[in-house]
Wavefront OBJ file of the C-alpha trace (Angstrom):
o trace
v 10.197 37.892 97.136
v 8.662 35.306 94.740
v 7.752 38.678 92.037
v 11.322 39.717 92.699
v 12.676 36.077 91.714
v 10.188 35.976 88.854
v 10.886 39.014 87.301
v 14.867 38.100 87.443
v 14.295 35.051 85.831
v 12.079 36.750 83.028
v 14.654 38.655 82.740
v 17.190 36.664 82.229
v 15.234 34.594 79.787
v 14.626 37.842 77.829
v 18.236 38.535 77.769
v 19.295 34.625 77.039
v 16.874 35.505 73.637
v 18.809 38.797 73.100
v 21.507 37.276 73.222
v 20.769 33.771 70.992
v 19.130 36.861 67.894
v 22.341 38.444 68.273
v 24.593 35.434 67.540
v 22.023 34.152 64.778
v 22.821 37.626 62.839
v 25.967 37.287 63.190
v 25.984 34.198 61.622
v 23.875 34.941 59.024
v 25.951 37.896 57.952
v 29.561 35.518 58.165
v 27.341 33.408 56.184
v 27.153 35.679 53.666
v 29.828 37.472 53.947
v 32.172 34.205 52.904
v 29.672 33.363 50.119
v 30.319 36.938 48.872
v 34.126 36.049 49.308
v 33.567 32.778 47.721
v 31.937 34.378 44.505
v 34.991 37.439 44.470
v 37.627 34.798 44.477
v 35.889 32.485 42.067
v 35.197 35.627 39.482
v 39.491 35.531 39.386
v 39.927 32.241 39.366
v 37.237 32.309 36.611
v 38.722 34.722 34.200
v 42.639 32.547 34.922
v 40.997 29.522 34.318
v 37.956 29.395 32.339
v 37.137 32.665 30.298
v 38.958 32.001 27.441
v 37.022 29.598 26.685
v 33.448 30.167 28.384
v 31.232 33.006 29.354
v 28.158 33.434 31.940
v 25.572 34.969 30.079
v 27.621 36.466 27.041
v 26.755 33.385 24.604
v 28.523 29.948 23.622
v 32.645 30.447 22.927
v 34.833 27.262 22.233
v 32.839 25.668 25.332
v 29.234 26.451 26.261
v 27.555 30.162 28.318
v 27.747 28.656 31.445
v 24.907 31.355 32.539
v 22.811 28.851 35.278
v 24.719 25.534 35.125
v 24.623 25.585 38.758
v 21.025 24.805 38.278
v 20.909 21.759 35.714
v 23.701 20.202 36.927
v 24.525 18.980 40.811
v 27.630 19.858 42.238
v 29.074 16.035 42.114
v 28.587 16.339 38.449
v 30.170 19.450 37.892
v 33.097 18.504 39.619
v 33.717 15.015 38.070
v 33.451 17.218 34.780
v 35.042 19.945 35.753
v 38.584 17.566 36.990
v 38.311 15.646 34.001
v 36.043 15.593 30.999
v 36.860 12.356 29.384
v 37.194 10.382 32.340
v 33.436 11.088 32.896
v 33.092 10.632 29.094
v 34.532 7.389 29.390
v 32.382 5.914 32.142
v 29.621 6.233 30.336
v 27.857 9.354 31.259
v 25.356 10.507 29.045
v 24.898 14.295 29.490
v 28.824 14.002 28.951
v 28.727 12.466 25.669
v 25.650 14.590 23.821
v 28.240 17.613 25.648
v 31.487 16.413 23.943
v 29.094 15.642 20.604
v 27.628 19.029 20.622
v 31.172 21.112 20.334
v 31.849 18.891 17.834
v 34.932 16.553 20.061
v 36.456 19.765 21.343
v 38.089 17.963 24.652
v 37.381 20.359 27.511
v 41.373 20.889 29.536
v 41.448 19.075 32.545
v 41.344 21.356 36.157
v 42.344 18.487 38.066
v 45.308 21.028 39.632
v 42.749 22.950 41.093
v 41.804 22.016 44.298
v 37.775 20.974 44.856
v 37.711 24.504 47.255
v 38.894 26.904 44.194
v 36.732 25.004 42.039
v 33.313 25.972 44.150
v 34.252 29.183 44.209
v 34.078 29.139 40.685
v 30.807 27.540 41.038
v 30.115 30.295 43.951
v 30.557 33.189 41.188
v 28.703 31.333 38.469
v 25.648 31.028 41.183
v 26.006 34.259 41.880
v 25.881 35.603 37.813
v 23.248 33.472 37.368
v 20.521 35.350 39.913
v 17.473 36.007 38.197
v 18.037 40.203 38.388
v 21.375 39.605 36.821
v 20.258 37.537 33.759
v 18.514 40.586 31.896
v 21.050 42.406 32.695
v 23.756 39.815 31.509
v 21.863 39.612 28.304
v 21.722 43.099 27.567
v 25.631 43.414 28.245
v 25.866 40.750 25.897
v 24.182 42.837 22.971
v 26.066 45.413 23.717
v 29.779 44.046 23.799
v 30.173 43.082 20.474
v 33.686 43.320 20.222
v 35.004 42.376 16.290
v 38.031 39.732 16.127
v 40.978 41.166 16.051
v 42.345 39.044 13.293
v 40.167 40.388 10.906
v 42.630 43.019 10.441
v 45.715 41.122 10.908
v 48.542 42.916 8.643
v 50.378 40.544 5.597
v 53.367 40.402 7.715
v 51.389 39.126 10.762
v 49.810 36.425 8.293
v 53.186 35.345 6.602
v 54.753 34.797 10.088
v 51.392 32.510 10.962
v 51.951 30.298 8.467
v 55.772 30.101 8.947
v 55.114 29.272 12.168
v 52.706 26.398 10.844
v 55.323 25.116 8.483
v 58.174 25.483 10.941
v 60.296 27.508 8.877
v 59.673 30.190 12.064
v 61.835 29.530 15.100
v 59.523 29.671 18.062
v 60.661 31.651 21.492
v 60.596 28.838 23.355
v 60.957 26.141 21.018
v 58.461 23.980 20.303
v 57.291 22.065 17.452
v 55.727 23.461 14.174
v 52.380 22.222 13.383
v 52.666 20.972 9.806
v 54.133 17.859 11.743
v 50.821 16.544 12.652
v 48.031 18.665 11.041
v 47.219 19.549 7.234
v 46.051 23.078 5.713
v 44.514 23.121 2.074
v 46.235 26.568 0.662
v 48.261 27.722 -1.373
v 52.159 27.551 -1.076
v 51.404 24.981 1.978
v 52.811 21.697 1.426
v 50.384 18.866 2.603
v 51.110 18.085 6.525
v 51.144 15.223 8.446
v 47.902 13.086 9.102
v 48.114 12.652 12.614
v 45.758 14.613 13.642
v 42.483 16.719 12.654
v 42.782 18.766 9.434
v 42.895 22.915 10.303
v 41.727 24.226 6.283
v 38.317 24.989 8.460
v 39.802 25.163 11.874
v 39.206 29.184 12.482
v 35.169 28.708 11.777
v 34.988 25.291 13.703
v 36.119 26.733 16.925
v 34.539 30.048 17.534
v 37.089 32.271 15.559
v 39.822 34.680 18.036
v 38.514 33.559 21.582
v 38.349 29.847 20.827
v 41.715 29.487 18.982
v 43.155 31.196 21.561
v 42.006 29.284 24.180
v 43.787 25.967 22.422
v 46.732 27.041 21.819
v 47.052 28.543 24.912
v 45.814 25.654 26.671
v 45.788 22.361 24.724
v 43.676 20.102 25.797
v 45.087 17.836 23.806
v 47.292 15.415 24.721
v 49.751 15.231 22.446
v 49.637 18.994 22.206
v 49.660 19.358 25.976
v 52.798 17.024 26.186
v 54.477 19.059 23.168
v 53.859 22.754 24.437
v 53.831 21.744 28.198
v 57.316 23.587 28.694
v 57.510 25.158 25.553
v 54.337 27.066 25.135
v 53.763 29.300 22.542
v 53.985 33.766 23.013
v 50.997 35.710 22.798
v 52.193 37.042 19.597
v 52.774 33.751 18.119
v 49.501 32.662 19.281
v 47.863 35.861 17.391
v 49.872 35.113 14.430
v 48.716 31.683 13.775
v 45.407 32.589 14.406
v 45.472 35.216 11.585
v 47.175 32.634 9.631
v 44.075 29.816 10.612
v 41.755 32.992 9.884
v 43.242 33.640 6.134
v 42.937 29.919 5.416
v 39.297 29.627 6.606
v 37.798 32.747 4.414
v 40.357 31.359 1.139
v 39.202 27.712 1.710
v 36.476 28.386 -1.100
v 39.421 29.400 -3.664
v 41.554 26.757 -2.937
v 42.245 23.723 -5.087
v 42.001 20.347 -2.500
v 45.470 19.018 -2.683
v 44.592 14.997 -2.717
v 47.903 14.155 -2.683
v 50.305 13.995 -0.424
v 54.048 13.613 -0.959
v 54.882 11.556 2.373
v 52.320 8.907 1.081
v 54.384 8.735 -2.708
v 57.651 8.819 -0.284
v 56.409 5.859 1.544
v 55.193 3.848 -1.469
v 58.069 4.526 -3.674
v 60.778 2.973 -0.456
v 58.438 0.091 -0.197
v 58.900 -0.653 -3.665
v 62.826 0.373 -3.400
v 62.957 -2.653 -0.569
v 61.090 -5.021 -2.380
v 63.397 -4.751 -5.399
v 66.582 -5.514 -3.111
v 65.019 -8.071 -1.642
v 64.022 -10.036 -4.933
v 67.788 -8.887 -6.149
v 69.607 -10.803 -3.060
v 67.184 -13.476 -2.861
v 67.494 -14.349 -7.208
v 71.569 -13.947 -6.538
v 71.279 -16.720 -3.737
v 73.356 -19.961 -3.585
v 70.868 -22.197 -5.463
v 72.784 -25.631 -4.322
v 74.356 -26.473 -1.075
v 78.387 -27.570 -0.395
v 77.550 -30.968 -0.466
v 75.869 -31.101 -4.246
v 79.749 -30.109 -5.402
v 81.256 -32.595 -3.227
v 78.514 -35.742 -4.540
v 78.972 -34.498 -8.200
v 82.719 -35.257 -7.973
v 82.611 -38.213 -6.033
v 80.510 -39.334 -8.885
v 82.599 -38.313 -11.826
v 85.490 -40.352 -9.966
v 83.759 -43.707 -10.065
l 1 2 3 4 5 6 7 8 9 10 11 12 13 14 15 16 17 18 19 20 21 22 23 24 25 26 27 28 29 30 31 32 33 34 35 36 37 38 39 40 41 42 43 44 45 46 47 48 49 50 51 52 53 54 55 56 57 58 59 60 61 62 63 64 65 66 67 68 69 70 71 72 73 74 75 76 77 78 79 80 81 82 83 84 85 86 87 88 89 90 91 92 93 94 95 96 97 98 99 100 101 102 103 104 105 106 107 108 109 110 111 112 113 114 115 116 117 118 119 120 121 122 123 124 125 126 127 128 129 130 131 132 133 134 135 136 137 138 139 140 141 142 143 144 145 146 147 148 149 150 151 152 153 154 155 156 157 158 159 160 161 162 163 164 165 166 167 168 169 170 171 172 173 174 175 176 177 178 179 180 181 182 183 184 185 186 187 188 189 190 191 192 193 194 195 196 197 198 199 200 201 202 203 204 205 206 207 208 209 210 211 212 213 214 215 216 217 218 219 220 221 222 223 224 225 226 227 228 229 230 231 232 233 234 235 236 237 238 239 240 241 242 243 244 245 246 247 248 249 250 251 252 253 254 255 256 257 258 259 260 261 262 263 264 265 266 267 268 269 270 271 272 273 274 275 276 277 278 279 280 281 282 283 284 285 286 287 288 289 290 291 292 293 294 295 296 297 298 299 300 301 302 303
C-alpha cells in the first residue's frame, strides 16, 4: 500500500514538472513572440517617423546610422532624446551637446507625440537590426544600394519653379510662406533675403543632399518653421523642387559673385535718416519764446 502511495505521489510530482516545462515554453515563446511583434511594429513606425532622416546600418543621413545605439546608450537616455533633443541639450547633457555639435546644430524634431510604448518598439527593431549576423549583412546592403539623388537630374523647369518658390513669386498649395522671408541664397537673379535665419547658398551639401533636405522640409524641426508650415506644409513636388533649386545653388556657389549688400539694410538706413531730418525740421521751426515773453515785452514798452 505504501509502494502504491509512493509511486502516485512520484507520479504526480513527475507530472507537476511536466506540467511547470510546459508553461515555461510557453512563456518563452509569448516572450518572443511579442518581441518579434515589438520589432515588426517598430520597423513601420521607423520608416513614418525616423527614416528620412536616419538609417540602421546604411551610413550617416541628416542624423546619425543608428546601427547599435541600443548598445551605447540606455534606454532612459534614448528616450529623454528621443521626446526632445534640446530639452536634454539644455540640461546640460554632454553626449547631447558633442551630438548636436557634430551635425553641425541640425535640431533633431521632437517625438514627444509618440507615446514611450511606440517609441521602444522603435528601439525593439533597432535591437533587432543591430544583431551581430545582421551587421555584415547590413553593411554589404549598404554597398550595394547606392541609389544617385534624384535632383541631380532635375529638369530647368523643375529648377525655375524651386527658386520661385524660394522667392515667393510661386503660390504654394497650401499656402505657406516663401523662404526668402527669413533665409538668404548667394545666386544669380536672387535678391538678398532676410537675415533671420541661417544662410542656404551651401544648404544642399551641409545637410546630406536629397534625403536630408527632404527630411526638413518635410518635418521642420525648427521652430519657427514648424509654427509656419504646421498647417500649411509644403507638397512633395514642391519639396523636390526646392531641393533641385538648393541643389543648383550649392554646385554654382563657386561662380557666384557674394552679394555683400543687402537692400533692406540701405532701406532701413536711408528711413532712419528720413526721420531724423523731420525731426531736426519740427524741432528748428519750434516756438523759441513762450506767451508770456510777448505779454512782459509790452507791458514794458507801456511804462
Amino acid at each position: 500500500m505504501r509502494t502504491e502511495n509512493t509511486n502516485v505521489k512520484l507520479s504526480n510530482m513527475y507530472n507537476m514538472r511536466k506540467i511547470k516545462n510546459h508553461l515555461a515554453s510557453i512563456s518563452l515563446c509569448f516572450v518572443l513572440c511579442a518581441a518579434g511583434t515589438n520589432a515588426q511594429n517598430g520597423e513601420a513606425l521607423f520608416k513614418q517617423n525616423c527614416g528620412v532622416c536616419h538609417k540602421v546600418g546604411g551610413g550617416r543621413m541628416v542624423g546619425p546610422d543608428l546601427m547599435g545605439v541600443t548598445t551605447k546608450r540606455s534606454e532612459d537616455w534614448l528616450l529623454k532624446w528621443t521626446k526632445s533633443s534640446q530639452a536634454l541639450v539644455k540640461s546640460g547633457d554632454a553626449d547631447a551637446k558633442a551630438i548636436l555639435d557634430e551635425f553641425g546644430g541640425v535640431v533633431m524634431p521632437d517625438q514627444a507625440h509618440l507615446p514611450d510604448a511606440d517609441i521602444k518598439s522603435i528601439f525593439a527593431f533597432i535591437a533587432s537590426k543591430s544583431a551581430p549576423e545582421s551587421v555584415s549583412a547590413s553593411i554589404d546592403t549598404a554597398k550595394k544600394e547606392v541609389v544617385p539623388d534624384a535632383s541631380n537630374n532635375a529638369t530647368p523647369e523643375q529648377i525655375e519653379t524651386g527658386k520661385n518658390i524660394f522667392v515667393g513669386s510661386y503660390a504654394l498649395a497650401n499656402g505657406g510662406p516663401s523662404c526668402i522671408s527669413c533665409h538668404n541664397v548667394n545666386y544669380s537673379g536672387v535678391m538678398p533675403g532676410g537675415l533671420l535665419a541661417k544662410d542656404l547658398t551651401s544648404v544642399y551639401s551641409r545637410l546630406g543632399g536629397d534625403a536630408g533636405l527632404q527630411g526638413i522640409l518635410g518635418a521642420p524641426p525648427f521652430p519657427a518653421m514648424t509654427q509656419s508650415y504646421k498647417e500649411k506644409p509644403l507638397t512633395e513636388s514642391e519639396i523636390a523642387a526646392l531641393v533641385a533649386f538648393f541643389n543648383k545653388v550649392d554646385k554654382d556657389k563657386p561662380n557666384q559673385l557674394v552679394n555683400t549688400t543687402n537692400p533692406l539694410s540701405y532701406g532701413g538706413v536711408i528711413g532712419l535718416g528720413g526721420i531724423l531730418v523731420l525731426i531736426y525740421i519740427l524741432w528748428y521751426s519750434r516756438k523759441k519764446v513762450s506767451v508770456k515773453k510777448d505779454i512782459y515785452n509790452r507791458q514794458i514798452k507801456s511804462i
